[in-house]
C-alpha positions in Angstrom: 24.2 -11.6 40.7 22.7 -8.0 41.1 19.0 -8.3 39.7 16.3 -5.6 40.0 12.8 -5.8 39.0 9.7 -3.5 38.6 6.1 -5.7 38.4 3.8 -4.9 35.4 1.6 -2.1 35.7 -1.3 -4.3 34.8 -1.3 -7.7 36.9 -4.5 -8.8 34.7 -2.2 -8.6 31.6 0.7 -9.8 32.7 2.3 -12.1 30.0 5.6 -13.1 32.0 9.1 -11.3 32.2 11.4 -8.8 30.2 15.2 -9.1 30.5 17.1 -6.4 29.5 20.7 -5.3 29.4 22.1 -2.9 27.2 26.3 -2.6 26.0 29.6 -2.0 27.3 30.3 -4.9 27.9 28.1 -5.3 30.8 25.5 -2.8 30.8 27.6 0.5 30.1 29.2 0.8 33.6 28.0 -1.9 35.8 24.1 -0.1 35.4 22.3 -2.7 33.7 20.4 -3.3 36.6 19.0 0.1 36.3 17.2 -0.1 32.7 14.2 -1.5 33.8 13.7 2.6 35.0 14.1 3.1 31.2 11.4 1.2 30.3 8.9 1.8 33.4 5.8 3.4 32.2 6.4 2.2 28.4 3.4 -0.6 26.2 5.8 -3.3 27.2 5.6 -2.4 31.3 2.1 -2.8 31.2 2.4 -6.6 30.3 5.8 -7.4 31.5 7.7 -7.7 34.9 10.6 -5.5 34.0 13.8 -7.1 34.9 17.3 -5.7 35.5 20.8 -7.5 36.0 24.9 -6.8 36.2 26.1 -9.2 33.9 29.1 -11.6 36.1 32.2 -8.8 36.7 30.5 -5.8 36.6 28.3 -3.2 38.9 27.0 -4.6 41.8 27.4 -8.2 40.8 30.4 -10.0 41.6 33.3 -7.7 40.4 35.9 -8.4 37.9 38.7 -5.4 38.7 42.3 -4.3 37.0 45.0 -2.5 38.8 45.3 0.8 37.1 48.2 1.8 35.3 49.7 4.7 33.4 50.5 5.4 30.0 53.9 6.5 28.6 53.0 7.7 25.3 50.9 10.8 25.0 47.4 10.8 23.9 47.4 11.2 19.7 45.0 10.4 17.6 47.7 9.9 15.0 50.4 8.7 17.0 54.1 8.2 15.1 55.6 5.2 13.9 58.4 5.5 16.7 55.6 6.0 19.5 54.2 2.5 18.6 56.5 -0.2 20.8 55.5 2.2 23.8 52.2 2.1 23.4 52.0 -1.5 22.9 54.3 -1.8 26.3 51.7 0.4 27.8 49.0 -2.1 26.6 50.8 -4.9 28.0 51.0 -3.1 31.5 47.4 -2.6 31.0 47.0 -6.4 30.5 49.4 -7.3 33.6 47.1 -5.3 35.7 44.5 -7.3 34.5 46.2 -10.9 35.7 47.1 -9.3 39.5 43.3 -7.7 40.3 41.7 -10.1 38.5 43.2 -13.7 38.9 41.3 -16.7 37.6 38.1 -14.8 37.4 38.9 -13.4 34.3 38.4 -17.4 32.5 34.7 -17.4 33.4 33.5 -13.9 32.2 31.8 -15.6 28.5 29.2 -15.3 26.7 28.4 -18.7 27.8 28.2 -18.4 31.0 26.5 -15.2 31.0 23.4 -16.8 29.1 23.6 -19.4 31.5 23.7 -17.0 34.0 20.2 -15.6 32.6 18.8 -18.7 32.4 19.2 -19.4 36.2 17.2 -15.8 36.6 14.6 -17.4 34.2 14.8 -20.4 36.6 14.9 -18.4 40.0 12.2 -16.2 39.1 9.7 -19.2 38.2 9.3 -18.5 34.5 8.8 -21.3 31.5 10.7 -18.6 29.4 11.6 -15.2 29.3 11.9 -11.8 26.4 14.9 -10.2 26.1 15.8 -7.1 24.6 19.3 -6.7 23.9 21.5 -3.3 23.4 25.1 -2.9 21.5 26.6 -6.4 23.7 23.5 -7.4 24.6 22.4 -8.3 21.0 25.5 -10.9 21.3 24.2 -12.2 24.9 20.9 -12.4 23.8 22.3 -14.3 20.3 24.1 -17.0 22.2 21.4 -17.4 24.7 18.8 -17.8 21.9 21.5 -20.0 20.4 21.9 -22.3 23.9 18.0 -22.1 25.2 16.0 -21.3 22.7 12.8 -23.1 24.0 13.0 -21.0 27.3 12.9 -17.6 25.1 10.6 -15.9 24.2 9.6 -12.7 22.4 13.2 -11.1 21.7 14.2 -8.2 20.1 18.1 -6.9 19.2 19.4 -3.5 19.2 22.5 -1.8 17.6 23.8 -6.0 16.7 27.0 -7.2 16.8 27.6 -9.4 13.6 27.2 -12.9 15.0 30.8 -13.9 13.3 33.3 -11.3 13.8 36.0 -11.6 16.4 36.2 -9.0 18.7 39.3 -7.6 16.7 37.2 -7.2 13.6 34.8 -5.8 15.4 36.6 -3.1 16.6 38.2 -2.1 13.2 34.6 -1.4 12.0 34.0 0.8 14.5 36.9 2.9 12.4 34.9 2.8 8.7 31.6 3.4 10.3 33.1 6.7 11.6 34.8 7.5 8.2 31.2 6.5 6.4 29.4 8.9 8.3 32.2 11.6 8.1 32.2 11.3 4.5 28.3 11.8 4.7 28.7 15.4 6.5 31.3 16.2 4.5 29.4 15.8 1.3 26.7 17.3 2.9 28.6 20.2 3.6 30.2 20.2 0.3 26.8 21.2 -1.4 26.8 24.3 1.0 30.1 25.9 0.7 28.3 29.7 0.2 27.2 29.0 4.2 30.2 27.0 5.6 33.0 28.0 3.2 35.0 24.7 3.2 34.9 23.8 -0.3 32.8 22.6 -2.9 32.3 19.1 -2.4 33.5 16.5 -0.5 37.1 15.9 -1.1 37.4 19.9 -0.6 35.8 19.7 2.5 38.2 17.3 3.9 41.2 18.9 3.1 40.4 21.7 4.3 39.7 19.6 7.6 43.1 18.0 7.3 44.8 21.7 6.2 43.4 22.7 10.1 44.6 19.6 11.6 47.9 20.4 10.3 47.7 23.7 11.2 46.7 23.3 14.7 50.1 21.2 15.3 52.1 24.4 14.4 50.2 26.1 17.2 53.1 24.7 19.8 50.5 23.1 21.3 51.9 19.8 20.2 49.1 16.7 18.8 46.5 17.6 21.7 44.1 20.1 19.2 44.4 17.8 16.2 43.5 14.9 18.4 40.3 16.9 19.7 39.4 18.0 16.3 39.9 14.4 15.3 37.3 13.5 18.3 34.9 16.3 17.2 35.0 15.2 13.8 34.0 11.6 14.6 31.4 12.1 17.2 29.7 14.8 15.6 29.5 13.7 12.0 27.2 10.6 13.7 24.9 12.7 14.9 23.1 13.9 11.7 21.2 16.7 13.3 24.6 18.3 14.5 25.9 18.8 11.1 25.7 21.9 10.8 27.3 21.9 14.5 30.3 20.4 13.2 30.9 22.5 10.1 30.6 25.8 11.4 33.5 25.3 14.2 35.6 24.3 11.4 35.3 27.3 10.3 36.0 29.3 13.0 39.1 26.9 13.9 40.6 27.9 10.3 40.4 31.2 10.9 42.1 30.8 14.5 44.7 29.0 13.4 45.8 31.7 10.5 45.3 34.4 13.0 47.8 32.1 15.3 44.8 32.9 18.2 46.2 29.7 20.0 43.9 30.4 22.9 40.6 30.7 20.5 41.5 27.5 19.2 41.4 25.5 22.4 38.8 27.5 23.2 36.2 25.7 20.2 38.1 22.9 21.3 37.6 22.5 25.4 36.2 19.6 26.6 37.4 17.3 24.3 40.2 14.4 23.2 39.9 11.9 25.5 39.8 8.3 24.5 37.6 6.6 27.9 37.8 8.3 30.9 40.5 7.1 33.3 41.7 6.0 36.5 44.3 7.3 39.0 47.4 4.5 38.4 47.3 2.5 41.5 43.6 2.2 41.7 41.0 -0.1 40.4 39.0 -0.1 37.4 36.1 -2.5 35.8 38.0 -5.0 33.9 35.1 -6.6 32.2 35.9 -5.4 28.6 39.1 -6.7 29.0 38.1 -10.3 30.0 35.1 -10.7 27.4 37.5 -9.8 24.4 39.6 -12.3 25.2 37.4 -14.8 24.3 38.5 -15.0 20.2 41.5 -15.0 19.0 44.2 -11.8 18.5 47.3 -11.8 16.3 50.7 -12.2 18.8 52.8 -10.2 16.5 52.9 -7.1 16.7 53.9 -6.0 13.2 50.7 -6.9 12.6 49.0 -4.0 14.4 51.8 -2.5 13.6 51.3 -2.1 10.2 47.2 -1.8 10.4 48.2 1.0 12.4 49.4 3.0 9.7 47.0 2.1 7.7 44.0 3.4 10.1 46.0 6.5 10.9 45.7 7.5 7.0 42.5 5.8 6.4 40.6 6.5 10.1 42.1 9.5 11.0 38.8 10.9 12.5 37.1 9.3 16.1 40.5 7.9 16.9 40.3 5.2 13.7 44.2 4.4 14.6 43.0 3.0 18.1 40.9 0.3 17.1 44.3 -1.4 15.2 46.4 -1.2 18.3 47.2 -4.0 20.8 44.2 -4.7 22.7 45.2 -7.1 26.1 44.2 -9.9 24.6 47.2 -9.9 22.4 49.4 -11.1 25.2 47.4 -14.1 25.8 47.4 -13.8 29.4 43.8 -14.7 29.6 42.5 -18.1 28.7 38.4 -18.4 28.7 37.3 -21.3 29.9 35.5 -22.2 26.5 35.2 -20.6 23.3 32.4 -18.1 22.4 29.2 -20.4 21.4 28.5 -19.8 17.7 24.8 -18.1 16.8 22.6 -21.1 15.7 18.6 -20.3 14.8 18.5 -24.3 16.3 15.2 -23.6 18.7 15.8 -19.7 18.2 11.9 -18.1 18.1 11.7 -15.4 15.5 12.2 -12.0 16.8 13.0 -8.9 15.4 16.5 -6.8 14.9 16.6 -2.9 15.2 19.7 -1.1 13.7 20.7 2.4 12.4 22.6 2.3 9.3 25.5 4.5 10.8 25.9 3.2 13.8 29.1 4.2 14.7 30.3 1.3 17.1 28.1 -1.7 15.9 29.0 -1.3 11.9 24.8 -2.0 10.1 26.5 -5.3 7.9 26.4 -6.7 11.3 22.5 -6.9 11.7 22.0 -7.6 8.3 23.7 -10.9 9.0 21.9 -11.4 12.2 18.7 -11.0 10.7 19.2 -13.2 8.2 21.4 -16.0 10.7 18.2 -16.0 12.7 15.4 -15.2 10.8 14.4 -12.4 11.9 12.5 -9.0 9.9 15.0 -6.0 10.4 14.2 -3.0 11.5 16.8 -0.3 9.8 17.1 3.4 10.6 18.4 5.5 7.7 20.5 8.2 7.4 21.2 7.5 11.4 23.9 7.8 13.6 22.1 6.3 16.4 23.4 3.6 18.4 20.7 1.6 21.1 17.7 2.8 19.5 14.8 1.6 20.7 13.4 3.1 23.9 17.6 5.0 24.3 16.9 6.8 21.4 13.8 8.7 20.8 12.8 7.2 17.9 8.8 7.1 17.6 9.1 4.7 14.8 11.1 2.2 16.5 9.7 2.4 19.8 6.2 2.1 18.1 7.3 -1.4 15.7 9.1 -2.9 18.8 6.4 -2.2 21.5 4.1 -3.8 18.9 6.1 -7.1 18.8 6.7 -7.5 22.5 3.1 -6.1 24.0 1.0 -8.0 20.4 3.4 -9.8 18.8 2.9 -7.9 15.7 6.1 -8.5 13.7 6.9 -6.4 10.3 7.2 -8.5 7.3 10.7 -8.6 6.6 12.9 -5.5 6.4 11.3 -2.1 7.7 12.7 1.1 7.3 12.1 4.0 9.3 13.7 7.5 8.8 16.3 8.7 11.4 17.1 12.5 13.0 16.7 14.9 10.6 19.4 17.2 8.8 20.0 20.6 9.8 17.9 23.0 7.4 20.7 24.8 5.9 19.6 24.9 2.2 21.7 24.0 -0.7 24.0 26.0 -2.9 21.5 27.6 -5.4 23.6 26.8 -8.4 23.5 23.2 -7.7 19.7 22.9 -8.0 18.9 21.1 -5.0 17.2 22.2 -1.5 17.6 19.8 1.2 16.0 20.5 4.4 16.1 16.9 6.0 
């Protein structure tokens, strides 16, 4: 185990240790041994010893690998029924890579044994108990070590939450209406401001004129790749609430490429985008840690099942690659045995803490904290009208930082739910006619 640790800034103060580790799973590329540098000079260093740690598999920690491998099918966002046995052939590859880098090791990468794993850091570093603060995954680690040793926790705080109940196959296919929720947001948004943007009138209009560019951008003879990065744009940027008007105005610029046939303008407003996670040259080795922690619940074997979500998502989800979180994942093959199932999240000896989440959230759908909060008792922090995912202290939100250093420096906890307001809207004002000025 990789740990790292930076003292508190005032030794007179000092109220014990601060475990952190943010998502990925495990800490967004092997780094969670770097977020204590994220939190240095912040209320809770003052008090705390800020601690860092790769979670078993990843970073500098004990590695869990897969052999590379490449795909067959190109990269489409809203990939043909005949294109579906491929890529779930080029999924099983994926998996298969998995077994020969990463042997038996792949059993013991849990959630289990990752709390247990932070409880012998509480034990090695001499500590009755320890705070947590948990991103995206680490709500879930932070859960089930609540859940297994609650008397050795402390103040504890949870971030951008996994629902405590979902299997990691449901918890993918929210990632796909999250996206749509927010998309649906811009585009009524954009809607009420056709006289600036020129894509229609309200919502519905404004998504079809989306989907009449997607179509049109096929007919380019550059085959799916410009839909598929308009898909992307349309996804990522309709999260980020402050980037509306970032989003709508390339639209309308694509529309008039695409009726001009400018081919070249087009992937122009498009560079730099469509690609799912970055890759790996086939015959090398990649972190295989997402691969081993989602096989710890269950995943249908037959593969009419995705099959036929797939469709559904592809009409549904279109936007942020919807059609990709119904596919077969690795764990369909059942290749991958954990050693024990994923511990279910008990308040038991669970202390009271406090749950942070923005209510568009684009990878941990907001039902999820609800049901944390209330699982574990907990006041929830919610974020509206956000896109923001790992909030506190990742996201420059004043509010947030402000309510969750007051908990872990004070232990001042908000009664109940709290909201605080998220990034603001582009000022673009309103259509006149409709009677309404928005500026936020």
């Amino acid at each position: 185990m990789a740990l790292s640790r930076i003292r508190a800034a005032d030794s007179r103060r000092r109220r014990g240790v601060l475990l952190s580790l943010n998502g990925g799973p495990g800490g967004d590329g092997g780094l969670g041994r770097l977020l204590p540098t994220r939190l240095a000079g912040t209320p809770p260093h003052e008090v705390y010893d800020l601690i860092g740690f790769d979670p078993r598999g990843t970073g500098a920690s004990t590695r869990i690998e897969g052999e590379a491998s490449p795909t067959t099918v190109p990269f489409d966002s809203r990939p043909p029924d005949s294109a579906f046995p491929a890529i779930a052939a080029d999924m099983r590859e994926r998996d298969q890579g998995c077994v020969r880098a990463g042997g038996t090791l792949r059993r013991h990468i849990t959630a289990a044994n990752n709390a247990r794993d932070m409880n012998v850091i509480r034990v090695l570093l001499g500590e009755a108990s320890i705070s947590f603060v948990g991103w995206a995954y680490g709500t879930l680690l932070g859960a089930v070590y609540g859940s297994m040793f609650g008397a050795h926790l402390d103040r504890n705080v949870l971030d951008s939450s996994v629902h405590p109940d979902w299997d990691w196959r449901r918890q993918f296919a929210t990632q796909a209406l999250a996206v749509r929720e927010n998309v649906d947001l811009w585009a009524e948004w954009t809607g009420r401001r056709d006289r600036f943007f020129g894509l229609g009138d309200d919502a519905g209009r404004v998504l079809e004129t989306v989907e009449q560019t997607a179509a049109a951008l096929v007919s380019t003879g550059e085959g799916t790749a410009l839909r598929t990065a308009l898909d992307q744009v349309v996804g990522t940027l309709s999260a980020a609430r402050g980037r509306w008007q970032e989003l709508g105005s390339p639209i309308g610029e694509l529309r008039k490429a695409t009726a001009a046939a400018d081919t070249e303008r087009a992937r122009e407003l498009l560079a730099g985008q469509a690609r799912w996670r970055p890759g790996t040259a086939a015959g090398g080795l990649r972190d295989a840690v997402l691969e081993a922690v989602t096989c710890e619940t269950e995943w249908p074997t037959d593969l009419e099942t995705y099959y036929r979500d797939m469709r559904d998502f592809r009409d549904r989800f279109p936007y942020g690659f919807g059609v990709m979180r119904a596919q077969p994942w690795v764990a369909t093959f059942r290749t991958c045995t954990p050693t024990e199932p994923r511990p279910a999240v008990t308040r038991g000896d669970y202390p009271t803490g406090l749950v942070g989440q923005a209510d568009g959230d684009p990878f941990d759908h907001w039902p999820g904290a609800v049901v944390m909060a209330e699982r574990l008792g907990h006041p929830l922090v919610l974020v509206r009208d956000s896109g923001a995912h790992e909030i506190h202290r990742l996201g420059g939100n004043p509010q947030v930082d402000a309510l969750v250093d007051a908990y872990l420096v004070d232990g001042e906890l908000p009664p109940g739910r709290v909201t605080c307001s998220g990034e603001s809207r582009p000022s673009v004002p309103a259509d006149p006619a409709r009677g309404v000025r928005e500026s936020g």
